[in-house]
VEXPANU-32804 format. One record per residue (C-alpha): residue in one letter; x, y, z. Coordinates in steps of 0.2 Angstrom, whole numbers, padded with zeros to 4 digits, always signed. Layout:
AXYZ/...
//
This chain:
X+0478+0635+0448/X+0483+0625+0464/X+0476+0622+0480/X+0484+0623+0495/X+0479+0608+0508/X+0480+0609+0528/X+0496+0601+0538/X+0504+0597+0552/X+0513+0612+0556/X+0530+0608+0557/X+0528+0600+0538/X+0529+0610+0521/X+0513+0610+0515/X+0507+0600+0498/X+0500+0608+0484/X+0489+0598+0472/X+0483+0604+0455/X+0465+0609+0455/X+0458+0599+0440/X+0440+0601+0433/X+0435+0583+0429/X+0417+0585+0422/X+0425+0600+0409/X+0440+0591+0405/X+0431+0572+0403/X+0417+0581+0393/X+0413+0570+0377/X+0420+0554+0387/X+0411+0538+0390/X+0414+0528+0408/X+0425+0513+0406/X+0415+0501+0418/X+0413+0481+0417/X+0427+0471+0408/X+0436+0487+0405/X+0440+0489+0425/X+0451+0471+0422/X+0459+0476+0407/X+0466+0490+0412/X+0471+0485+0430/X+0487+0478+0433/X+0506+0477+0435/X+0514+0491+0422/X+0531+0492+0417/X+0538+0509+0415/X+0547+0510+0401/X+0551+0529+0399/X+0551+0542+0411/X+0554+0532+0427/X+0563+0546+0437/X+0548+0548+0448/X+0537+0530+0449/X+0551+0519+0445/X+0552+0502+0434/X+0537+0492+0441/X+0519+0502+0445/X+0502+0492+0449/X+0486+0503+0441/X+0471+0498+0446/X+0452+0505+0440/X+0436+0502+0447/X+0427+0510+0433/X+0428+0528+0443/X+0444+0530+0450/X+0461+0527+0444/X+0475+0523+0454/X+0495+0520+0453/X+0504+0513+0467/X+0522+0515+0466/X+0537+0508+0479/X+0547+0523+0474/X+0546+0539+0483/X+0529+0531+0489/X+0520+0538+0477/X+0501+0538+0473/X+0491+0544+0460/X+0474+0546+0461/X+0463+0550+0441/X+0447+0547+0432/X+0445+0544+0415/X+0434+0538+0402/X+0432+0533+0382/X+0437+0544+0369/X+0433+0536+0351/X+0442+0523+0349/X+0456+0527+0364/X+0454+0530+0382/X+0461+0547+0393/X+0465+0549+0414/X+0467+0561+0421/X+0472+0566+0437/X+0486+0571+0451/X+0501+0560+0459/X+0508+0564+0475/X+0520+0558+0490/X+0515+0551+0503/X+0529+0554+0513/X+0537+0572+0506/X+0529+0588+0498/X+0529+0583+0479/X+0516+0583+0469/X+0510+0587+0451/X+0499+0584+0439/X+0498+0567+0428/X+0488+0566+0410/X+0487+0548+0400/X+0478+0539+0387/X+0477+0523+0378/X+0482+0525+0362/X+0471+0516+0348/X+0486+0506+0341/X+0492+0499+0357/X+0478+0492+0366/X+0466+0507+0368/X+0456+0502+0354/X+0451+0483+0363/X+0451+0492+0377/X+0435+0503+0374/X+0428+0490+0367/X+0431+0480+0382/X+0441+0465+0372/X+0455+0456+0379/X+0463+0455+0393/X+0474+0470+0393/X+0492+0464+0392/X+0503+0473+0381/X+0492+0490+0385/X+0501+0504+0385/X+0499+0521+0393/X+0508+0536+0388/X+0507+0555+0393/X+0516+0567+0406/X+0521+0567+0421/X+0523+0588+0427/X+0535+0591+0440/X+0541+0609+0449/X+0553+0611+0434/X+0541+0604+0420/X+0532+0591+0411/X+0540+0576+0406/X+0536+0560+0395/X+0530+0545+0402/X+0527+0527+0396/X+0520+0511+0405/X+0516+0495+0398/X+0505+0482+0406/X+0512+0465+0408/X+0500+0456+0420/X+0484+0456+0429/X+0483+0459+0446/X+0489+0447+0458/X+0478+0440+0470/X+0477+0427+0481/X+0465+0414+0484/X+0462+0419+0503/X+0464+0437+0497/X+0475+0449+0505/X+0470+0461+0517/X+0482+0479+0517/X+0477+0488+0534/X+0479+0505+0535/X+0485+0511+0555/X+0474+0525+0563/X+0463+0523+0547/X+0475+0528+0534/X+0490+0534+0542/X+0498+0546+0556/X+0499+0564+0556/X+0518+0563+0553/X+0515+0563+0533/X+0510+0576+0524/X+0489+0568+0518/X+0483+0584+0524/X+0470+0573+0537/X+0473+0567+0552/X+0474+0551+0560/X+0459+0543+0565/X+0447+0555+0556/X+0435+0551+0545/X+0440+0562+0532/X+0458+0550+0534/X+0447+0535+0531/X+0440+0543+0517/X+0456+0543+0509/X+0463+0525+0514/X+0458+0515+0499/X+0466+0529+0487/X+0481+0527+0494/X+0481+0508+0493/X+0472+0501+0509/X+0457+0487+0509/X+0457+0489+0528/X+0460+0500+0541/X+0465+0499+0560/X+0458+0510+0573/X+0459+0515+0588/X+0444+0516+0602/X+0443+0526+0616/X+0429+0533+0628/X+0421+0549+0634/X+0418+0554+0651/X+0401+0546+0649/X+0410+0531+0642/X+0403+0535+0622/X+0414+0524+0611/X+0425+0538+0601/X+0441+0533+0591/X+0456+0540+0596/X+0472+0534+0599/X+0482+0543+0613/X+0476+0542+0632/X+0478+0561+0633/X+0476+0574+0623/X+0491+0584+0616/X+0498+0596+0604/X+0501+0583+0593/X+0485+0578+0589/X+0472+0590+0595/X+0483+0606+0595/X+0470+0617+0608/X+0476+0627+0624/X+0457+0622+0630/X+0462+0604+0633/X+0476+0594+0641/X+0475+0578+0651/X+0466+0563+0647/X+0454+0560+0637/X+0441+0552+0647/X+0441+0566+0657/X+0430+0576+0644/X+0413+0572+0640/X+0408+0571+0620/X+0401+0590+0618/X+0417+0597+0629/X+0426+0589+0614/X+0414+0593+0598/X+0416+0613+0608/X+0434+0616+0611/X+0445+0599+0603/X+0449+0600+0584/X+0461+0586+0577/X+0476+0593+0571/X+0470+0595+0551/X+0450+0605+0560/X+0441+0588+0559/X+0429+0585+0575/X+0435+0568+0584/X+0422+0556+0579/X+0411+0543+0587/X+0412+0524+0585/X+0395+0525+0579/X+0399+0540+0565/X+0415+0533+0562/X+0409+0514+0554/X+0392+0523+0545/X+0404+0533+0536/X+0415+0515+0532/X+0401+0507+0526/X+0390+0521+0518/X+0405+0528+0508/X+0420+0519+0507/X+0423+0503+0498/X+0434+0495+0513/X+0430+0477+0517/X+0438+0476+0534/X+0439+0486+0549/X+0452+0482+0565/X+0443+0488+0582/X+0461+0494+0592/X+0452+0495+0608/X+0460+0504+0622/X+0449+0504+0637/X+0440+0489+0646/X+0426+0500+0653/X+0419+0502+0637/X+0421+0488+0630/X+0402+0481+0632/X+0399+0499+0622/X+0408+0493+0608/X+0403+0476+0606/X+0386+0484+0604/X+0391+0497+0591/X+0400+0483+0582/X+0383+0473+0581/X+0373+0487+0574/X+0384+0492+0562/X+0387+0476+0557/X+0367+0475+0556/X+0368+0491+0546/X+0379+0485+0533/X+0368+0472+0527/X+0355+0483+0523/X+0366+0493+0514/X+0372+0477+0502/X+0389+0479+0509/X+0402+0466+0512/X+0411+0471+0526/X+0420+0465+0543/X+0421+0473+0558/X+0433+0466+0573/X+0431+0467+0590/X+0451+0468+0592/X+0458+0460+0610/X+0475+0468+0611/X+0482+0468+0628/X+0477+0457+0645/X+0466+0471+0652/X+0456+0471+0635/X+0454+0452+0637/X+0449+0451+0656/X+0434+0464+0651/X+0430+0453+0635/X+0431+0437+0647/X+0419+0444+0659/X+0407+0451+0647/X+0390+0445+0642/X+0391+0450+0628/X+0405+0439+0622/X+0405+0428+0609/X+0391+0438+0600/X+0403+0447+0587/X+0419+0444+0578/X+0435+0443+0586/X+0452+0448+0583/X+0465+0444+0596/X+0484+0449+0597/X+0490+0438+0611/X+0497+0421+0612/X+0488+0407+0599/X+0483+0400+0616/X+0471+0414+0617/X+0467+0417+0603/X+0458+0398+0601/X+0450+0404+0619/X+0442+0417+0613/X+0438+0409+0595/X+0446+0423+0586/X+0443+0424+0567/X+0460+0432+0565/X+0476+0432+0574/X+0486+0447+0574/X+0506+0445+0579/X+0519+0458+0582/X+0531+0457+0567/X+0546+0457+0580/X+0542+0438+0582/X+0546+0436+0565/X+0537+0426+0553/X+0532+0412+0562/X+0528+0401+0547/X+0523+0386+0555/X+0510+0391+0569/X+0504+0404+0555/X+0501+0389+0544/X+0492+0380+0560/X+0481+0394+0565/X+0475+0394+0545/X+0471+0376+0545/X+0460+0378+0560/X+0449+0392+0548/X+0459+0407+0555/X+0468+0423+0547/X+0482+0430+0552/X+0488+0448+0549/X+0506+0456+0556/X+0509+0473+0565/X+0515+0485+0559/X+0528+0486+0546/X+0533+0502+0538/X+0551+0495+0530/X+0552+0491+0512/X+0563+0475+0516/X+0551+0469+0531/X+0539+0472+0522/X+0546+0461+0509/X+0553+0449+0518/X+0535+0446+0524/X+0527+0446+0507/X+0539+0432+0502/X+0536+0423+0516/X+0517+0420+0505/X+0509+0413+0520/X+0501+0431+0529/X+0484+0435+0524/X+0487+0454+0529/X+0496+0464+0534/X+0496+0481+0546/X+0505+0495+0540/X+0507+0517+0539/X+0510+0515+0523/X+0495+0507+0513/X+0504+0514+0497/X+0520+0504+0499/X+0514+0490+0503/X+0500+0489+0489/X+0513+0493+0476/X+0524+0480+0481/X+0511+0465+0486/X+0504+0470+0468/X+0521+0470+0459/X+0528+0458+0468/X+0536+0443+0454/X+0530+0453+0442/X+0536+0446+0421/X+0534+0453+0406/
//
């Protein structure tokens, strides 16, 4: 059986396996404490790499399963549990930037780590997972060994999702800057996401990119023109994004975040200085909101252009919230922003990165898409994030990076 997910229209649609997770883990236990560290990690594929290729990173929070792979940008998204002594996932892998997907089934096999593994022993290395891999025409075998533990930093490492996940010319079946996008954004690799802030005719805080509205995100013939020309309810009455999600509200959009997502960073794109006061106050509250909810999250007032700044500037509300600021460093220690957020076309900039750290501050780059770029930045090892459409890339290549059996 296969379900048939919405698209942009111009795009083949992708067909994901329907899986029935509670029949098919019946009799399993959840994997949770130690066992979400032994089995996380860099894997190398040892057989079957046509589709993942040589170097995967897996990593289980004691729910999901997830493989990120630089090849064919590749995710896979499972669950799994403890079966006697071994331990089964089960799941469905797909592209992020084409129409391919299938179905993928492993297990830890007792005599190759699964037994340790169950009973949460170890560190995991040497672990092997093994099953198949389906494709159009078939099943094939696949094998992965774990050779290290994830890679972390001791800043850690922000990977930042653009428009919340990414933009409506790949085939996720969500668009841009919906929630249902955000929703998805730490599957496919992201600990962060961007977005974009717009306002209403009665200046409510909604997030939306594009200063009009057009077939290639809100595909109606009962809107055209900009966006602040329409008040909210005109928008919830006629404007669908271009996968049926309603565009959302600031205010809905971070509650989700918080409530149901395990992001720990959220970039505010503002795009309109009349609302900025709006959105300071919306930052507040939610960030207010997420310390009753136990949840360690940032939320940043992001200063991207001089029109955004001159707003910020004049505001009395300045000061009162975190700060992210993409201009020059000068501004940047003006405004007292926590993070400092450079174009990647001024290249790496490893010395006043370095300086800006020294003074407490993070600094991510914008936005690389490119393998090489994005490697090139990687090796650079001074960026504490970076900004990208392609959360899966770059997660399987920050966490595979110098990877050595």
């Amino acid at each position: 059986m296969w379900l048939t997910l919405s698209c942009v229209s111009q795009l083949d649609p992708v067909q994901l396996p329907v899986i029935d997770y509670q029949a098919e883990l019946a009799g399993t236990t959840p994997l949770d404490g130690t066992r979400r560290v032994i089995v996380s990690g860099t894997y190398m594929v040892e057989e079957g790499n046509g589709r993942l290729g040589d170097t995967v990173a897996v990593h289980f929070d004691g729910l999901r399963f997830t493989i990120y792979a630089a090849r064919n940008v590749t995710f896979v998204s499972a669950a799994g549990g403890a079966k006697a002594d071994s331990a089964i996932f089960i799941g469905t892998w797909r592209a992020v930037t084409g129409p391919e997907a299938g179905r993928l089934d492993l297990s830890a096999p007792a005599d190759q780590g699964g037994k340790e593994l169950v009973e949460g022993k170890g560190t995991g290395k040497g672990l092997v997972l093994q099953g198949t891999l389906q494709l159009q025409n078939g099943r094939y075998y696949i094998r992965m060994r774990k050779v290290s533990a994830s890679r972390t930093r001791l800043r850690g490492f922000q990977i930042i999702a653009h428009r919340g996940g990414g933009r409506n010319s790949e085939r996720l079946g969500r668009s841009e800057n919906s929630i249902s996008m955000m929703l998805l954004s730490s599957t496919l690799g992201a600990t962060g996401i961007e977005i974009d802030v717009r306002m209403t005719k009665e200046r409510i805080p909604i997030v939306f990119h594009d200063p009009t509205f057009t077939a290639r995100t809100v595909p109606s013939p009962y809107v055209i023109g900009s966006v602040e020309n329409y008040t909210l309810l005109q928008m919830r009455t006629v404007a669908r994004l271009v996968n049926g999600e309603q565009i959302p509200t600031l205010r809905e959009t971070l509650k989700a975040v918080i409530d149901s997502t395990l992001l720990s960073f959220v970039w505010l794109d503002n795009k309109q200085p009349l609302v900025v006061d709006s959105v300071i106050r919306i930052q507040q509250e939610m960030l207010d909101y997420a310390k009753t909810r136990n949840r360690d999250i940032r939320i940043l007032f992001g200063i991207p252009e001089d029109d955004i700044l001159n707003a910020y500037e004049a505001s009395p509300l300045k000061g009162t919230t975190p700060v992210l600021c993409e201009l020059d460093v000068d501004v940047v220690r003006r405004v007292n922003a926590e993070v400092w957020a450079p174009r990647f076309t001024a290249g790496t900039q490893d010395a006043l990165v370095k300086e800006m750290q020294k003074e407490g501050r993070e600094v991510y780059v914008w936005t690389l898409d490119d393998e090489n770029f994005i490697l090139q930045y990687l090796e650079a090892d001074v960026f504490d994030g970076i900004l990208t459409n392609y959360p899966t890339l770059l997660a399987a290549l920050f966490y595979t990076r110098q990877a050595k059996p």
